[in-house]
C-alpha positions as CSV (number, residue, x, y, z in Angstrom):
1,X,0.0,0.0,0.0
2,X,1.2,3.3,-1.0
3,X,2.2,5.7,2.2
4,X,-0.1,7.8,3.3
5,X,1.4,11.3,2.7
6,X,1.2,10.0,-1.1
7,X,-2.0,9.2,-0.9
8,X,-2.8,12.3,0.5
9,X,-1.5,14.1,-2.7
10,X,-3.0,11.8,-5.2
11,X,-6.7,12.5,-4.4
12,X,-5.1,16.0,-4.2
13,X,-4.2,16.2,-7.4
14,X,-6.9,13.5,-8.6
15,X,-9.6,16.7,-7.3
16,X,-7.8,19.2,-9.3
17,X,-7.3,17.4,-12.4
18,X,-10.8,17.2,-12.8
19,X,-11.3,20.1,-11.5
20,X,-13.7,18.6,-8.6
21,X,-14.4,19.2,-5.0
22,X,-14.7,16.9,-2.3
23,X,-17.4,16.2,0.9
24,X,-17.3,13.1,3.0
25,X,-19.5,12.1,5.6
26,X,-17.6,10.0,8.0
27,X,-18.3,7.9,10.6
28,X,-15.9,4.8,11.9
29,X,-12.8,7.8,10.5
30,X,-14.5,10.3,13.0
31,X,-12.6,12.9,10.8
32,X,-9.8,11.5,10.1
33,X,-10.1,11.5,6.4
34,X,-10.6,15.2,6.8
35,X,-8.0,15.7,9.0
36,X,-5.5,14.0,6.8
37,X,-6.4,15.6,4.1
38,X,-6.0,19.5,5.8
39,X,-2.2,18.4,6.3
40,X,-2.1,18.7,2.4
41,X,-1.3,22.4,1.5
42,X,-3.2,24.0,-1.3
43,X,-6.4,21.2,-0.2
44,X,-8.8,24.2,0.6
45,X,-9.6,24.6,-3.3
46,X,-10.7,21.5,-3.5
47,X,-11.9,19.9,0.3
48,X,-15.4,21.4,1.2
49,X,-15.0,19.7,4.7
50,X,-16.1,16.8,6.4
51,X,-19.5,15.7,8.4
52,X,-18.4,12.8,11.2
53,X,-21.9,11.2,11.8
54,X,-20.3,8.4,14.1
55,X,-24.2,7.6,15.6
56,X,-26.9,6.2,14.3
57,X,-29.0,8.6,15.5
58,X,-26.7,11.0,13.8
59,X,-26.7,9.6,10.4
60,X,-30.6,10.4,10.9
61,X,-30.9,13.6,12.3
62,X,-28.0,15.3,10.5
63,X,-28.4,13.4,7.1
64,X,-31.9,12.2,7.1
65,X,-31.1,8.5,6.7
66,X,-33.8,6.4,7.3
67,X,-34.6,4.8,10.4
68,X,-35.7,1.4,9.3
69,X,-33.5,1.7,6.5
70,X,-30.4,1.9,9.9
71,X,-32.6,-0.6,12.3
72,X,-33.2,-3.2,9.5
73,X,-31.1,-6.6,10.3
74,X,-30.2,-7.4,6.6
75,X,-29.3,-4.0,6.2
76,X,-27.6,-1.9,9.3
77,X,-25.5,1.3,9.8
78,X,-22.8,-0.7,8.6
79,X,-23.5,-1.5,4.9
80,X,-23.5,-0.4,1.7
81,X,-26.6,1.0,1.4
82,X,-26.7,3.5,4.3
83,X,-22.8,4.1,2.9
84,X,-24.5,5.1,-0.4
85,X,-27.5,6.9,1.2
86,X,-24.5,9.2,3.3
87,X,-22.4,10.2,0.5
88,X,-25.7,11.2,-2.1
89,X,-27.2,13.0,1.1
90,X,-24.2,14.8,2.0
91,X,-22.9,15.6,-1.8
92,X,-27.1,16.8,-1.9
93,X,-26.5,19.4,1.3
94,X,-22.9,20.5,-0.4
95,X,-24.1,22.3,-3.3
96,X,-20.3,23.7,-4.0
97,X,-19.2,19.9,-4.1
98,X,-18.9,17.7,-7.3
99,X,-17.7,14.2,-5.8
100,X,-18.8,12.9,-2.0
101,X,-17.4,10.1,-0.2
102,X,-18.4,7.9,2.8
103,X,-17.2,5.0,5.1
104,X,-19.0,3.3,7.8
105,X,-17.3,0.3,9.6
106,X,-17.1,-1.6,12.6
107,X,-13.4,-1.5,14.0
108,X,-14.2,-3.3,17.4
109,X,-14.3,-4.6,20.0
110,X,-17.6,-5.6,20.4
111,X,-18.3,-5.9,16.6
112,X,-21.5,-8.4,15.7
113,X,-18.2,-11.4,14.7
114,X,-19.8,-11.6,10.9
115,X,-18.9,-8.1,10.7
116,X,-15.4,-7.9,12.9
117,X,-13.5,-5.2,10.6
118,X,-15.8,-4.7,8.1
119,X,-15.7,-1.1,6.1
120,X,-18.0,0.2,3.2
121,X,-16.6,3.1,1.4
122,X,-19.0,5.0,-1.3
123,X,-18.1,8.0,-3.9
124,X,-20.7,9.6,-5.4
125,X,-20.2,12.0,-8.5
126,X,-22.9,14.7,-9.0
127,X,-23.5,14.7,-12.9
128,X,-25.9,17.4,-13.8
129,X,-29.5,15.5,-12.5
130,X,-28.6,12.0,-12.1
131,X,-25.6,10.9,-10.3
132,X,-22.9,8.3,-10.5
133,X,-22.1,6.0,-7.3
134,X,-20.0,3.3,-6.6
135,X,-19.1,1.0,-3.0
136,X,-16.6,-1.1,-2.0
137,X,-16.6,-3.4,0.8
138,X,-13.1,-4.1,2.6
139,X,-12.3,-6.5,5.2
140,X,-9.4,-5.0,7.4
141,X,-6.2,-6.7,8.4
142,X,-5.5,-5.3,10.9
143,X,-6.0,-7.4,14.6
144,X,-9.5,-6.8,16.8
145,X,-8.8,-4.6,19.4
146,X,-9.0,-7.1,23.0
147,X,-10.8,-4.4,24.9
148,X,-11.9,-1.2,25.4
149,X,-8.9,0.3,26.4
150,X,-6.5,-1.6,23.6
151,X,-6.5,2.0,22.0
152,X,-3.3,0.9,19.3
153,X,-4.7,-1.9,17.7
154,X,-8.4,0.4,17.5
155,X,-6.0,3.1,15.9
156,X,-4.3,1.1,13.4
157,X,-8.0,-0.1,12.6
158,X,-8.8,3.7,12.0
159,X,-6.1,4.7,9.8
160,X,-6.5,1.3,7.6
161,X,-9.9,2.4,6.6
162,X,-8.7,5.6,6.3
163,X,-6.1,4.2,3.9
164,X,-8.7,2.5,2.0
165,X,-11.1,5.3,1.5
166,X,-8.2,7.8,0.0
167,X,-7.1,4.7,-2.2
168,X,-10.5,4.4,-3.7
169,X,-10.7,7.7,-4.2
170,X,-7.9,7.5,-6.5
171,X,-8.9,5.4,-8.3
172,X,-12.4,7.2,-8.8
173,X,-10.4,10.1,-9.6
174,X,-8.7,8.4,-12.0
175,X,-11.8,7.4,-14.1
């Protein structure tokens, strides 16, 4: 996997080749896309910012995701439907935006074990009416935290998917 700090400036430049501008709604990052991101000089021309909507009451009341939509079993916070739904509903509240992102995960401990380190990532390209979207499902590699208070291993859980939310990107950007 490429380094981070390269990362960073591919869906830097990836934004202004296309001359796009990015949203994300976040919520196992809590912000930590955006924050990578504003280490990246020159990123305020093309970041619009960042909505961390790490609750599921959250996802509703801020982004009007549906309830049953979030309580459903088959479906879930942690899928790539509501994914979807949070990058078209936050790319539909950033009118300045062109391309939205999302990632919803569960990083652990305490994860349902069918969905131990499971991420959804979505990008959503606004194209005049309609608009284009694509997920992604990852499974993460990196160990389940033991506890509560096993803060590395829930780190290096975080920036993993924050990895593999900047590499899709890319390769969005790229097409």
């Amino acid at each position: 996997m490429a380094s981070l700090y390269s990362n960073l400036i591919q869906v830097r430049d990836g934004l202004r080749t296309r001359s796009d501008r990015l949203v994300l709604a976040e919520s196992c990052t809590a912000g930590l896309v955006a924050a990578e991101l504003g280490q990246i000089p020159g990123i305020s021309e093309f970041l619009c910012g960042s909505m961390v909507v790490y609750r599921t009451p959250t996802k509703t009341a801020w982004l009007g995701i549906s309830t049953v939509l979030l309580e459903n079993p088959e479906i879930g916070p942690v899928s790539a439907q509501i994914t979807t739904a949070l990058a078209e509903a936050i790319l539909a509240r950033t009118p300045e935006a062109t391309v939205a992102a999302a990632i919803t995960g569960h990083l652990g401990p305490g994860s349902p074990a069918e969905l131990d380190g499971k991420v959804f990532c979505a990008v959503v390209r606004r194209r005049d009416v309609d608009s284009l979207s694509k997920w992604r499902g990852y499974q993460l590699t990196s160990p389940t935290p033991v506890d509560n208070e096993d803060l590395l291993r829930r780190s290096a859980r975080q920036r993993e998917a924050v990895g593999l939310l900047l590499s899709y990107l890319i390769e969005f950007l790229a097409h």
